[in-house]
N, C-alpha and C positions, 0 to 999 in steps of 0.2 A: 504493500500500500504506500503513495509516495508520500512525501512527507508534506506540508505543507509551510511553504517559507514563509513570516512576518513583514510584514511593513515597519521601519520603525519606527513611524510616527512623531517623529524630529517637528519640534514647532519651534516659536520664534526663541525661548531658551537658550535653544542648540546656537540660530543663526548669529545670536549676540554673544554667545560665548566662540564661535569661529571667528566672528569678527576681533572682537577683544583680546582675543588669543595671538590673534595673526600679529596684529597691532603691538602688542606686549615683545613678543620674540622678534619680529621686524626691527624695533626697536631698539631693543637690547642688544640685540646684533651686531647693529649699527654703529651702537656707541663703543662694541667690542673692537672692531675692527679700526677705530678710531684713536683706541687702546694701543693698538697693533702699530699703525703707521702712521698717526697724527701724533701732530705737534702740540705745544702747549695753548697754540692760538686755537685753536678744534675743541678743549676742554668744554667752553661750555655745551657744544653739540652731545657731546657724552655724558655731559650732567643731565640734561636735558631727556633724553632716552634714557637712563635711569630713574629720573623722574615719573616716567610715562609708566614703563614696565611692571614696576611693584603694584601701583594700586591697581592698575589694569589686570596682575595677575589674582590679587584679594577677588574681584568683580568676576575675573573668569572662574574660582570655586564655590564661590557663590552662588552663578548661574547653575555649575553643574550640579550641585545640592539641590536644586529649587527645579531642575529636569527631571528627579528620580520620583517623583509622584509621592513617594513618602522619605521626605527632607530628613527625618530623623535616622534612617538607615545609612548615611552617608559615609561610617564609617565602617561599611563593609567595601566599599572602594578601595580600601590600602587596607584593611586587617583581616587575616581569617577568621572566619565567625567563633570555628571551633576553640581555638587556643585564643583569640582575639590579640596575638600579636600580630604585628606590619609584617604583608608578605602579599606580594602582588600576584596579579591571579592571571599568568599569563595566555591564557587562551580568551580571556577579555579586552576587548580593546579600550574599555571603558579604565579597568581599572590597570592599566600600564599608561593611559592618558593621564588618569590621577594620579601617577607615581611622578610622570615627566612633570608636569602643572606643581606638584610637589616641592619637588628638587628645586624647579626653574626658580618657584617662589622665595625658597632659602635665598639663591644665589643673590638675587633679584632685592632683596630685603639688603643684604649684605651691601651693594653696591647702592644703594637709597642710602644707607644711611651713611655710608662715605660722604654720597654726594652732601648731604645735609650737614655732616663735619665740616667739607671742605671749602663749602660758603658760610659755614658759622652760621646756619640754620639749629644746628643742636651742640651749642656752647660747652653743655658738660660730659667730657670724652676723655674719659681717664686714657683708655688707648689712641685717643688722636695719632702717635704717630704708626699703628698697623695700619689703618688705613687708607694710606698710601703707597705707592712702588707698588715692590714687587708681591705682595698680598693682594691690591687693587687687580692687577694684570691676572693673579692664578686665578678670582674665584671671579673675575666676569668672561675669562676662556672656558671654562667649566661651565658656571650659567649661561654663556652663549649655546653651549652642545644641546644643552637642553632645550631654549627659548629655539632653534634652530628646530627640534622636533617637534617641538610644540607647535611652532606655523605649517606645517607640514604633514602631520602625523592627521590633521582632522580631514586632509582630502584622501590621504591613504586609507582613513575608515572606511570614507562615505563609499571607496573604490571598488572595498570588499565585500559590499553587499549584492543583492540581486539584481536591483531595480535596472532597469536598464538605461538609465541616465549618468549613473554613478561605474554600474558593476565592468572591474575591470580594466578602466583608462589609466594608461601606465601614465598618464600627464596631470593628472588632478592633484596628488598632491607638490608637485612641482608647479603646477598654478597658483595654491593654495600657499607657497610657500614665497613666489613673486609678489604674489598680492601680498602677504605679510610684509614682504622688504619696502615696498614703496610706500605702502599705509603707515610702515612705521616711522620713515623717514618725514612721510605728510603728518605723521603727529608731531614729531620734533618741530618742523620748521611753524607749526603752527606754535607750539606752545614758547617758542623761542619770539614770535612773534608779539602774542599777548603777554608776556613776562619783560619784552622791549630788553632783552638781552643784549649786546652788543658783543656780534660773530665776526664782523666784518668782512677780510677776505674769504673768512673759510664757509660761507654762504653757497661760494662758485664748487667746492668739492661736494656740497652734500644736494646741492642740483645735479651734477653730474652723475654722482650717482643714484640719486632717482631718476634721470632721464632712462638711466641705463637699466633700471628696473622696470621701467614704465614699458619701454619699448618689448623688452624678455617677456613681457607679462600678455601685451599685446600678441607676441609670434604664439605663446605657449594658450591662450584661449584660442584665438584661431584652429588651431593645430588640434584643442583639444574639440572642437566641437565637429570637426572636421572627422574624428576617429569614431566619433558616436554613431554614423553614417542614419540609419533608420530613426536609432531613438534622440537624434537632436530634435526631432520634432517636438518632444516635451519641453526644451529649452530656448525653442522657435518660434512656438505659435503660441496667439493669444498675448495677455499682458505680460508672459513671462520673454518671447520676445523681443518685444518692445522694450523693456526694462532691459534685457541681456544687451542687445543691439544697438538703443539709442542709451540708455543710462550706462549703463557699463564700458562698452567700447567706445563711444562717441565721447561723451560726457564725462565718465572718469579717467580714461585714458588719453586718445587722440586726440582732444582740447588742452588737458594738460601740458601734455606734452610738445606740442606747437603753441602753447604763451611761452613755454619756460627754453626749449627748445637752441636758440640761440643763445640767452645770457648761462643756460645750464653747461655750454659746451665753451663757448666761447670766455666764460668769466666775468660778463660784463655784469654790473650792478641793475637787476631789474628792483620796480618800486615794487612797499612793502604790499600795498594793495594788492597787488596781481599776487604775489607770492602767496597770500592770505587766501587768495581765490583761487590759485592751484591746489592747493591743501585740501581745502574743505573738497573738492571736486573731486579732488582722489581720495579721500576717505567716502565720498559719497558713493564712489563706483565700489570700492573696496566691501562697501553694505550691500549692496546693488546685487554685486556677483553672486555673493554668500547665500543672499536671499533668493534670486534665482534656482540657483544650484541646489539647494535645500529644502527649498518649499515650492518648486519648478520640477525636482525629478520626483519629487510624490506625488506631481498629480494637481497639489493645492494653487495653483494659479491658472 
């Protein structure tokens, strides 16, 4: 008798914790690799992504607490029922997401509150000087591995299921993991924006690389809707669509990236307004997609 597969019924929950997700590791990322090869002028773009990441990642185990229908069972995600110690249950995707979200968030915490040291946001720090050098650099390479799965890991779910919008595309979470890096970068330069930080040059480096993400992000949708062949119709027709086509491709992508386009390559100083309005545009497609893809391959649009 054959068995009969689930739907799984993924509502808006999931879509804000993909989003938030992506955004969080995008982020964090970004300020790692900033870690890596930027200079002391770059620091605030790193504070700034550590800023972003921690409480985006409190908000993403909160969502998935508030997805399990009964919130108090939350800590059978990371404990065995039986012994109720921590021990991840790896034929769940669910709870090896809660372990990475886990981790990410230690990491994530750790490098928040550097940042908070390092602008004398939190004055009393008996260890002020650990958190700096070589301490700063091991545990946001470590928190990036993680923040790296975490933007990632939620399209490699959606990949393993049945549905035929998801099941199977070796590109979704490499989609999922694009849209992370550019959404997170569009949180940086926004909240860099509203805080009136002052980046100066290093403005032209973290345009560059989101241009360079924008574009990846555009090959790797294409590409990916391209592989669906039959069942892109679920992500074609109707308001899902429109949304995909004109919100997502047009709107979060393609527009961005032709305002920002020349000053992102070239170096040149674009005004704060546009930049502002890049941001929002790509965090808006960055919802767009997730929402699509999520409540687009069940059916519900």
């Amino acid at each position: 008798m054959p068995v009969e597969l689930q739907i799984p019924e993924w509502e808006w929950w999931i879509v804000f914790y993909f989003f938030f997700g992506g955004i969080a590791g995008g982020a964090y990322f970004t300020s790692t690799m900033i870690e890596l090869v930027g200079g002391p002028e770059d620091r605030p773009i790193a504070r700034m992504g550590y800023f972003i990441a921690f409480p985006l990642a409190v908000i993403c185990g909160i969502l998935l607490i508030l997805d399990l229908g009964r919130p108090e069972r939350f800590w059978h995600m990371i404990a065995y029922s039986k012994t109720l110690l921590p021990w991840p249950n790896w034929d769940s995707p669910i709870s090896v997401g809660s372990y990475a979200l886990l981790f990410f968030s230690l990491f994530a915490f750790l490098s928040f509150v550097d940042a908070l040291i390092e602008t004398g946001r939190l004055p009393w720090a008996p260890l002020r000087e650990k958190y700096s050098g070589t301490p700063r650099l091991i545990y946001s390479v470590i928190g990036s591995i993680f923040g790296f799965f975490l933007a990632s890991y939620t399209g490699v779910l959606l990949a393993t299921t049945h549905l035929p919008a998801w099941a199977n595309n070796p590109l979704l979470g490499a989609l999922f993991l694009a849209s992370g890096a550019s959404t997170g970068m569009a949180a940086i330069a926004l909240g860099l924006i509203l805080s009136k930080a002052d980046v100066g040059a290093a403005w032209a480096k973290l345009k560059r690389a989101d241009n360079v993400a924008l574009i990846l992000e555009i090959l790797l949708l294409i590409a990916f809707v391209a592989l669906l062949g039959a069942a892109a119709s679920y992500l074609l027709s109707g308001l899902a669509g429109i949304l995909l086509i004109g919100g997502v491709l047009i709107i979060g992508l393609v527009v961005p990236l032709a305002m920002q386009f020349k000053p992102g390559f070239q170096g040149t100083k674009s005004s704060v307004n546009m930049t502002l309005l890049v941001a929002i545009l790509i965090l808006v497609g960055g919802f767009l997609m997730r929402t699509v893809i999520v409540m687009g391959g069940q059916g519900l649009m």
